[in-house]
C-alpha positions as CSV (number, residue, x, y, z in Angstrom):
1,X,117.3,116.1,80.1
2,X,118.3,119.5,81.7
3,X,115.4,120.2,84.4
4,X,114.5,123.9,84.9
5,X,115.6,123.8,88.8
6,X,118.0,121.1,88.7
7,X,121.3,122.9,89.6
8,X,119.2,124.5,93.0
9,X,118.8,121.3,94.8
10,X,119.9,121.3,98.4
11,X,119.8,125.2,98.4
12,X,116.5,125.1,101.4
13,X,119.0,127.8,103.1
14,X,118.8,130.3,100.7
15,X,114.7,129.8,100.2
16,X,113.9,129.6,104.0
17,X,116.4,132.6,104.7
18,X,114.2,134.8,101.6
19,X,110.7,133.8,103.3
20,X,111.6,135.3,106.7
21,X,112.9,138.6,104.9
22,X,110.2,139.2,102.6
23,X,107.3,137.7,104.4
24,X,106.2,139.0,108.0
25,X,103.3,136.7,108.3
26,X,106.0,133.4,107.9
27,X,105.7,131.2,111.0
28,X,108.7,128.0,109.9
29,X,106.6,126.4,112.9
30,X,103.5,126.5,111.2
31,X,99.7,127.4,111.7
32,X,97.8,129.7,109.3
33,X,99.0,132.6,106.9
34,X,96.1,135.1,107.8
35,X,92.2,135.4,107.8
36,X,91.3,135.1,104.5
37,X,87.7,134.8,103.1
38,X,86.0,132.0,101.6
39,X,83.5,132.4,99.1
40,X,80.5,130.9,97.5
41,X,79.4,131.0,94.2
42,X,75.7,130.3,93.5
43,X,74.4,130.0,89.9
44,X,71.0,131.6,88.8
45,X,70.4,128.2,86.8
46,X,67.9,125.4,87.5
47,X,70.0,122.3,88.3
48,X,73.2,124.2,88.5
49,X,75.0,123.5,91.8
50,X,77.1,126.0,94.1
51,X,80.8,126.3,94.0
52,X,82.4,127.3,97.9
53,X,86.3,128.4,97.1
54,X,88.4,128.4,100.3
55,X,91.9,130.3,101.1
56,X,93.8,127.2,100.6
57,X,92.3,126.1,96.9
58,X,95.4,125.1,94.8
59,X,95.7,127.0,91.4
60,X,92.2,128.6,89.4
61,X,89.1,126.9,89.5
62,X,86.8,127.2,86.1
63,X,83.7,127.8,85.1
64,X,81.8,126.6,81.9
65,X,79.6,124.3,80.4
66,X,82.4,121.7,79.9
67,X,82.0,118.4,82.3
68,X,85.9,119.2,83.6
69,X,84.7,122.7,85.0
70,X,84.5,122.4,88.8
71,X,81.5,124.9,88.2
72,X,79.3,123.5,85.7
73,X,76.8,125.9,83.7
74,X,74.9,123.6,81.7
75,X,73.8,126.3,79.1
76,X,74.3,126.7,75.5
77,X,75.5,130.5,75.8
78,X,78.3,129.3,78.5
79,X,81.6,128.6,76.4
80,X,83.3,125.2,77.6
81,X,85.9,127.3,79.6
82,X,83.9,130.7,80.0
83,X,85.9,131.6,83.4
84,X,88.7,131.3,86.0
85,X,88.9,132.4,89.3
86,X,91.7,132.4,91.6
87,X,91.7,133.2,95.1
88,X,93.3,135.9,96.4
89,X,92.8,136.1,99.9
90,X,89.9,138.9,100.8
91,X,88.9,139.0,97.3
92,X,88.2,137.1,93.9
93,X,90.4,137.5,90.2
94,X,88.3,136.5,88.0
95,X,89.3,135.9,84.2
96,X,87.3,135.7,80.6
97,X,88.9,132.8,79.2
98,X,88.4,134.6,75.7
99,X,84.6,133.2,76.0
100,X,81.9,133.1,72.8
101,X,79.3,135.5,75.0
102,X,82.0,137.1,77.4
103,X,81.6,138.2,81.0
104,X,80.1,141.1,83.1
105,X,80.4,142.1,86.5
106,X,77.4,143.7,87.8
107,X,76.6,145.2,83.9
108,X,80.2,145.8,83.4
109,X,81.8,144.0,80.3
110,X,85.4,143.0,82.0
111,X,88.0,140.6,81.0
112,X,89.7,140.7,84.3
113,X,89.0,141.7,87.7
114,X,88.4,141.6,91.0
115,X,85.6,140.9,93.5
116,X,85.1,141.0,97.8
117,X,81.6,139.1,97.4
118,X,77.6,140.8,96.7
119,X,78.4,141.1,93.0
120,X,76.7,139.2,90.3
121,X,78.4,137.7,87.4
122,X,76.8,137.0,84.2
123,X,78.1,134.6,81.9
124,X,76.6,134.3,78.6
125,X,72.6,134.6,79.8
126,X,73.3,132.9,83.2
127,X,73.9,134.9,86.5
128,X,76.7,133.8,89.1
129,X,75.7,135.5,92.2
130,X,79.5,136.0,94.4
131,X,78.8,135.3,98.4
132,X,81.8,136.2,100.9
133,X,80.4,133.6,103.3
134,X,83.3,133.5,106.3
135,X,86.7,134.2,106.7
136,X,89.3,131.2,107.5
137,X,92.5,130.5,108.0
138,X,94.6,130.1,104.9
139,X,96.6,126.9,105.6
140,X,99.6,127.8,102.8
141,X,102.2,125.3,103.2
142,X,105.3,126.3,105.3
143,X,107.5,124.0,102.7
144,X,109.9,126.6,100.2
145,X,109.7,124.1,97.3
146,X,108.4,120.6,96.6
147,X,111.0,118.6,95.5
148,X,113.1,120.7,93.2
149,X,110.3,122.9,92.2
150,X,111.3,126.0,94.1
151,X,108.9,128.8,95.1
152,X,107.5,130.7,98.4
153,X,105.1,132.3,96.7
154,X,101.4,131.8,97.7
155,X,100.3,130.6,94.5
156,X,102.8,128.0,94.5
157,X,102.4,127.4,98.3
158,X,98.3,126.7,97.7
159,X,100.1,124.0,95.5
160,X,102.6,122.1,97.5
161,X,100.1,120.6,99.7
162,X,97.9,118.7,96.5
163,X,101.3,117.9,94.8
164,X,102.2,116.2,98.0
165,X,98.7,114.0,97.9
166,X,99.5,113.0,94.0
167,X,103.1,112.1,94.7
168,X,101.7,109.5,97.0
169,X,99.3,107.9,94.3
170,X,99.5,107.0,91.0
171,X,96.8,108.2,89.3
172,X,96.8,110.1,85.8
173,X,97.3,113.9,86.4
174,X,97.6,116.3,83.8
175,X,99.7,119.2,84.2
176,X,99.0,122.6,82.5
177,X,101.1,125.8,82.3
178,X,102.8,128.3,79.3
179,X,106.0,128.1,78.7
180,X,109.1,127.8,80.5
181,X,107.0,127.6,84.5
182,X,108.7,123.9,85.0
183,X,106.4,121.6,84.2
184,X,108.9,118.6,83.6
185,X,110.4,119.9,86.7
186,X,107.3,119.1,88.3
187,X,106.4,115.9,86.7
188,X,110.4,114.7,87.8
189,X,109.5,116.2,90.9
190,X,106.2,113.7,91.1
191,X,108.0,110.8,90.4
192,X,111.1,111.3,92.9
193,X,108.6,112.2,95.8
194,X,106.5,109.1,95.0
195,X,106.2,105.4,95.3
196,X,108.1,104.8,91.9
197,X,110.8,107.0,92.8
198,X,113.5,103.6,92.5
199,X,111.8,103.2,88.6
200,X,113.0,105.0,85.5
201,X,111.1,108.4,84.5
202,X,110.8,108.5,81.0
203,X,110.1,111.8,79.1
204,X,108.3,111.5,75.7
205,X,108.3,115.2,73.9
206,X,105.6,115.1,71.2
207,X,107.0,117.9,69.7
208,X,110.4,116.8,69.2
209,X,110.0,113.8,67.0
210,X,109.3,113.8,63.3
211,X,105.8,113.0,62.8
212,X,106.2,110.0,61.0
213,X,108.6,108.6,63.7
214,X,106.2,108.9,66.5
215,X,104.1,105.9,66.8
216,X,107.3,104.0,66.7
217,X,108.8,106.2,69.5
218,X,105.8,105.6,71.5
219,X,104.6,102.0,71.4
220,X,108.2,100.8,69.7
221,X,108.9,98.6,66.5
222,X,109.9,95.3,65.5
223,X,112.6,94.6,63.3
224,X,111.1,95.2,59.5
225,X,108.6,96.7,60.6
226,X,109.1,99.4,58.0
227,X,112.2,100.4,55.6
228,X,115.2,101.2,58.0
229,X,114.0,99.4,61.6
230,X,116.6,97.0,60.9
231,X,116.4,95.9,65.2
232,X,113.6,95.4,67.3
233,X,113.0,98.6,69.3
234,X,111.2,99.2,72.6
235,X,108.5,101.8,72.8
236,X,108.5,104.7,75.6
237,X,105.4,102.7,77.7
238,X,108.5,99.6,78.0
239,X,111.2,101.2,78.7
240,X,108.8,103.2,81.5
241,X,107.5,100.0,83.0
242,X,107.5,100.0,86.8
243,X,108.5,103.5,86.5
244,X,106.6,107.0,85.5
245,X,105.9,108.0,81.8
246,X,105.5,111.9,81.5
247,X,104.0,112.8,77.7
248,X,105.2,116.4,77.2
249,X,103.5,118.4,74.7
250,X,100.2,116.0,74.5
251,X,98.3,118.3,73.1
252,X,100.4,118.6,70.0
253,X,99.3,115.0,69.6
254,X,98.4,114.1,66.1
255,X,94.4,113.1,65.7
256,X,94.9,109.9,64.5
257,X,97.4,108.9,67.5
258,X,95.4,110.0,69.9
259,X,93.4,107.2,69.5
260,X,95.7,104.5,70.2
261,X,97.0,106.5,72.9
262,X,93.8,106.0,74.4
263,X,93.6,102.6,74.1
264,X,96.9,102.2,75.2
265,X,96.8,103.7,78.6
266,X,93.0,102.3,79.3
267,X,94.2,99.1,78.6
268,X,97.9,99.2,80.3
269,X,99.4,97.4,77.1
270,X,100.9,98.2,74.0
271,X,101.2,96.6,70.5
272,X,104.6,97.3,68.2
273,X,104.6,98.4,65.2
274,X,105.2,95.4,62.9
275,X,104.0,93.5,66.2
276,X,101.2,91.0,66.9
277,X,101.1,90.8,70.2
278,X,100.3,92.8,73.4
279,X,102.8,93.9,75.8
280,X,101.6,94.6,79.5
281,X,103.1,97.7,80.7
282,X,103.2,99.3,84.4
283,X,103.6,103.3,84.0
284,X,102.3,106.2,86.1
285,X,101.3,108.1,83.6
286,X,102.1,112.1,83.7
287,X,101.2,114.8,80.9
288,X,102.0,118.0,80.2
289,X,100.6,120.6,77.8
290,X,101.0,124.4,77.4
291,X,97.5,124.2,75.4
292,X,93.9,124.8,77.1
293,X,93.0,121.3,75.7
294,X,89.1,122.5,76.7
295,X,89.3,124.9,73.4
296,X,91.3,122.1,71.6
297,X,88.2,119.4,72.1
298,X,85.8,122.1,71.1
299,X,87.8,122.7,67.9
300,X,88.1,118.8,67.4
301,X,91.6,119.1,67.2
302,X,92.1,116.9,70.6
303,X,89.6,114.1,71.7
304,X,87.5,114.6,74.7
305,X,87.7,111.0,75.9
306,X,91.4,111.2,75.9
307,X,91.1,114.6,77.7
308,X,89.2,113.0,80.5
309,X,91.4,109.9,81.1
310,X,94.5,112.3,81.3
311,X,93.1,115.0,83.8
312,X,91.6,112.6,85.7
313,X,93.9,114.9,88.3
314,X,95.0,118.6,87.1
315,X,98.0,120.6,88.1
316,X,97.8,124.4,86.7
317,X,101.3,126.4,87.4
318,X,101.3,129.9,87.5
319,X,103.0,131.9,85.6
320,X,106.3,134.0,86.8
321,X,104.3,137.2,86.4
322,X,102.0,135.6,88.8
323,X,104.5,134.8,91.3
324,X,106.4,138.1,91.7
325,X,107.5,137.1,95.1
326,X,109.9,133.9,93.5
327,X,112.2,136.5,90.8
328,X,114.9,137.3,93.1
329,X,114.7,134.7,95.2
330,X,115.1,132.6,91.6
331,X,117.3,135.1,90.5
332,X,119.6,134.4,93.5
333,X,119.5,130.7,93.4
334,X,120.5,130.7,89.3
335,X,123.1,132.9,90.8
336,X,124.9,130.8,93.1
337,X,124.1,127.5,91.1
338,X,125.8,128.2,88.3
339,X,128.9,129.9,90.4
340,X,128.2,133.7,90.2
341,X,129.7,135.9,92.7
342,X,127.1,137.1,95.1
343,X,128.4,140.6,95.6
344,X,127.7,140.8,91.5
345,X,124.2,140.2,91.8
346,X,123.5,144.1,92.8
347,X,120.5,145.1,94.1
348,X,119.7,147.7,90.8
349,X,119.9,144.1,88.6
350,X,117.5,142.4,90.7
351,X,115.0,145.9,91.0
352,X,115.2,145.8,87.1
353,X,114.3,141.9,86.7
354,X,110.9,142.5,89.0
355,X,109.9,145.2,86.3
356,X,109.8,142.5,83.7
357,X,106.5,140.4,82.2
358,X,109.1,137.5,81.5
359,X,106.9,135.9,78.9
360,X,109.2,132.7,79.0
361,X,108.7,132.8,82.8
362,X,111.7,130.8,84.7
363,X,113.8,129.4,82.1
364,X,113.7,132.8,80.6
365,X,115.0,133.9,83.9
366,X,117.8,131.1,84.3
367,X,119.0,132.3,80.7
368,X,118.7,135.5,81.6
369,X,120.9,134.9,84.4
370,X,123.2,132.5,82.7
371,X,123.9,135.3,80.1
372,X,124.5,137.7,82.5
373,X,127.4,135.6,84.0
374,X,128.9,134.4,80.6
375,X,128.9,138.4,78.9
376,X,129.2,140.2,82.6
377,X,128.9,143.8,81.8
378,X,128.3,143.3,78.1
379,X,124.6,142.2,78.9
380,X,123.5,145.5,80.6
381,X,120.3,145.4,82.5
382,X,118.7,146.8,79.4
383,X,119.5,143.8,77.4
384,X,117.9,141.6,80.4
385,X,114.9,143.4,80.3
386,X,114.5,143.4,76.8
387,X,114.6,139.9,77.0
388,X,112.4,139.9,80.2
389,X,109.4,141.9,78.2
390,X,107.8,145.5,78.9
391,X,108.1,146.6,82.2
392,X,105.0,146.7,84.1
393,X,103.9,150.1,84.7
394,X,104.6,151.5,88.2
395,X,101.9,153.8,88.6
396,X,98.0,154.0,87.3
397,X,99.0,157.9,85.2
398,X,102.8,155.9,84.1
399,X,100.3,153.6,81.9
400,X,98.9,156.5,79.7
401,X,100.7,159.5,80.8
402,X,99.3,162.9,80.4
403,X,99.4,162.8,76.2
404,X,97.7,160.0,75.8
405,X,95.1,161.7,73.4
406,X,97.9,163.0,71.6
407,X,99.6,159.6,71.3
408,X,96.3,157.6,70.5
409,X,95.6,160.1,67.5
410,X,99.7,159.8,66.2
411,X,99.1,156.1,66.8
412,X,96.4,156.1,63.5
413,X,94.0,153.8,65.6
414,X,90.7,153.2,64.0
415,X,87.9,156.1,66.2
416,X,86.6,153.3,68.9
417,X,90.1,151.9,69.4
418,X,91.3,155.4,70.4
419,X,88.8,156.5,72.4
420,X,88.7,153.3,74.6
421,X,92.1,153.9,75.2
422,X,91.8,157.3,76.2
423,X,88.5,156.6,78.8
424,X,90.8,153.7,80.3
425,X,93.4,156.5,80.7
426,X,91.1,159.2,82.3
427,X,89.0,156.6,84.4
428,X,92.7,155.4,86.0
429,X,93.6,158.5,86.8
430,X,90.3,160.1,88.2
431,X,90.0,157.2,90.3
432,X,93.3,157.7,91.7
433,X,92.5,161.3,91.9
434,X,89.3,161.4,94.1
435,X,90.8,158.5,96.0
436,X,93.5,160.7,97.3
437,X,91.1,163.2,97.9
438,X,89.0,161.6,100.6
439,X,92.0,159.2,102.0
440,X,90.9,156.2,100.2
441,X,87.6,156.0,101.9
442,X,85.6,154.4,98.8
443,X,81.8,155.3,100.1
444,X,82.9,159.2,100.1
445,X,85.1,159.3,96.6
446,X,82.1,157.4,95.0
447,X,79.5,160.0,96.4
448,X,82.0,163.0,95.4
449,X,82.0,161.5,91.6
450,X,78.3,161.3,91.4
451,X,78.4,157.5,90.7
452,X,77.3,154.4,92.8
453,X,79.2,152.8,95.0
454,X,79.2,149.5,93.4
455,X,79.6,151.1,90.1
456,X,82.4,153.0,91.4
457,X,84.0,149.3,93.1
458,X,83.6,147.9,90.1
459,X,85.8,150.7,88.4
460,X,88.2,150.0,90.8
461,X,88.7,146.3,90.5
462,X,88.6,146.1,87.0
463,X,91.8,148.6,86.7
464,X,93.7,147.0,89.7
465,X,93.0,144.0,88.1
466,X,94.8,145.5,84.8
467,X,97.8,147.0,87.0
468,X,98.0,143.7,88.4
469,X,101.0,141.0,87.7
């Protein structure tokens, strides 16, 4: 096993040096990072409870009908996972998680955007009214990584505090990210911070192991048990015993497995195949998925009693694109780990790697980097950012540009296709337009435009929510 961040362990001089250059607010004595706001959320819904979300909350919170929302809308127009919000510190992002009866924000249909508190959201037939309540300090923590997950970023910052409380337990936790953002490294990270650190750490990848081979691989065999199991074999739960267990890839779990994976971690024991009798096992128990298991219960390809006994604790990370802050400081510590020159690593690569999307987030950034160093020139900072995705556009007119009516008609898009395209153009750059006119003050370019000035907010949000990484 290769772990994402393994080769940048006892590199703290490198990440403590990058958070006093890049971040002013930075105290390495600690005490708060800013006045942020905290927020309220109070569903329009008999029975419904309200949601607070302070500064410091780790990761998105979600909204839904689903019993694993921390906002619960018991109604049958709310999806299971209708929202997420994440707290960015005077304001709100808030997300459609691709929901049955989608999202508005005060009337506006959005998929993403941003609110400061006073709007209403309606999900499905149910209004969320938004509340800025206070302001408080937002308590990130001063650590640059947890373990050998590395990041200064504030989204992984919010984190490092939680991960800290579930290193020292050892209860089920279920950790949730796309590709490539380090969730072994995390789960490794769990297990060496923790009370099991001097146990093995086991890593069982459901997607690595023929499908007919898996029951064997996780509860083991005896010897006959079926044509070519010619010894006895111990199953992942053994050889984990007095250790931790992380089960990558859970939700690409086979149905019928899921089952006796259920019984096996309620009942801390574990049959072989071939085998009549129970073996007691005793395993922390990680997983991992890069699946919203929510949508996989409601399609009935994953079982929600084996959802719930996994996330009895739940770790989201974010994305790279979501943690713009970490690239070069990443970038840097690839660099040095696996023995690049530091003089090589120019400051026009590292401008170019921020203007990717990096789909594959940081272990498409390590390869990046590790390709840079075996090819040297030959993998031109084209090729990097090829790899890395579209670059993000740098200005609201550099996302349509000043033909994009031309462009949408060449482009043979079906009529409402093309002229969505074109009002998301001309609303980006009118907003930026009267902005500049009246020096940013909102009250006066929303007056000048003839529009109100919460209609003319929302505009705002919902496009600097688009420009946003």
């Amino acid at each position: 096993m290769t772990p994402v961040f393994a080769p940048l362990s006892g590199r703290r001089d490198i990440l403590e040096r990058r958070m006093d250059d890049e971040d002013p607010t930075h105290d390495l004595s600690g005490g708060a990072f800013g006045v942020d706001t905290v927020f309220r959320l109070e569903p329009v819904l008999e029975g419904a409870a309200s949601l607070e979300i302070a500064p410091d909350q780790p990761g998105r919170v979600f909204v839904g009908s689903s019993d694993a929302c921390e906002l619960r809308l018991a109604d049958r127009t709310v999806s299971r996972r209708h929202l997420a919000i994440e707290h960015q510190g005077l304001r709100l992002r808030i997300e459609d998680l691709e929901s049955t009866n989608g999202v508005t924000v005060d009337g506006v249909q959005v998929t993403s955007a941003f609110v400061r508190g006073g709007e209403v959201l309606r999900l499905g037939t149910v209004d969320v009214r938004v509340h800025a309540v206070r302001s408080q300090a937002a308590q990130l923590s001063q650590a640059p990584s947890f373990g050998r997950l590395f990041g200064i970023a504030p989204a992984m910052r919010r984190l490092y505090p939680l991960l800290e409380k579930l290193a020292r337990s050892n209860v089920t936790t279920l950790i949730e990210g796309e590709t490539g953002t380090g969730k072994e490294v995390l789960a490794e990270a769990l297990h060496e911070q923790g009370q099991r650190r001097s146990g093995p750490f086991v890593v069982f990848d459901c997607t690595a192991i023929a499908p007919n081979l898996l029951e064997s691989a996780l509860f083991g065999h005896e010897r006959g048990a079926f044509t070519g199991a010619v010894n006895a074999h111990a199953g992942v739960f053994e050889r984990a015993n007095g250790g931790t267990l992380l089960i990558d890839e859970v939700g690409d779990l086979e149905t019928p497995l899921q089952a006796k994976l259920l019984r096996a971690i309620e009942r801390s024991e574990v049959c072989r195949v071939g085998g009549s009798k129970f073996i007691r096992f005793d395993v922390r128990i990680l997983a991992a998925t890069r699946r919203d298991l929510e949508k996989e219960v409601q399609a009935g390809r994953f079982r929600d009693d084996l959802f719930y006994r996994l996330a009895i604790a739940r770790v989201e990370l974010p994305p790279l694109r979501q943690r713009r802050e970490d690239i070069e400081l990443l970038a840097r510590l690839f660099w040095r780990a696996l023995g690049g020159a530091e003089d090589r690593l120019t400051p026009a690569v590292l401008q170019s790697l921020q203007q990717g999307t990096w789909p594959g987030n940081v272990r498409q950034l390590q390869n990046a980097i590790a390709r840079r160093l075996a090819l040297g020139d030959d993998a031109d900072v084209g090729a990097w950012l090829e790899q890395a995705g579209p670059a993000m556009p740098t200005s609201p007119s550099a996302a349509g540009g000043p033909d994009v009516v031309a462009r949408s008609i060449a482009q043979d898009l079906p009529y409402a296709a093309a002229k969505a395209r074109v009002l998301q153009d001309f609303e980006k750059r009118y907003l930026k337009h009267v902005l500049d006119k009246h020096q940013g003050n909102i009250s006066r370019a929303a007056a000048a435009s003839g529009i109100a000035r919460r209609y003319f907010y929302v505009l705002m949000s919902k496009h600097e929510a688009e420009e946003s990484p």
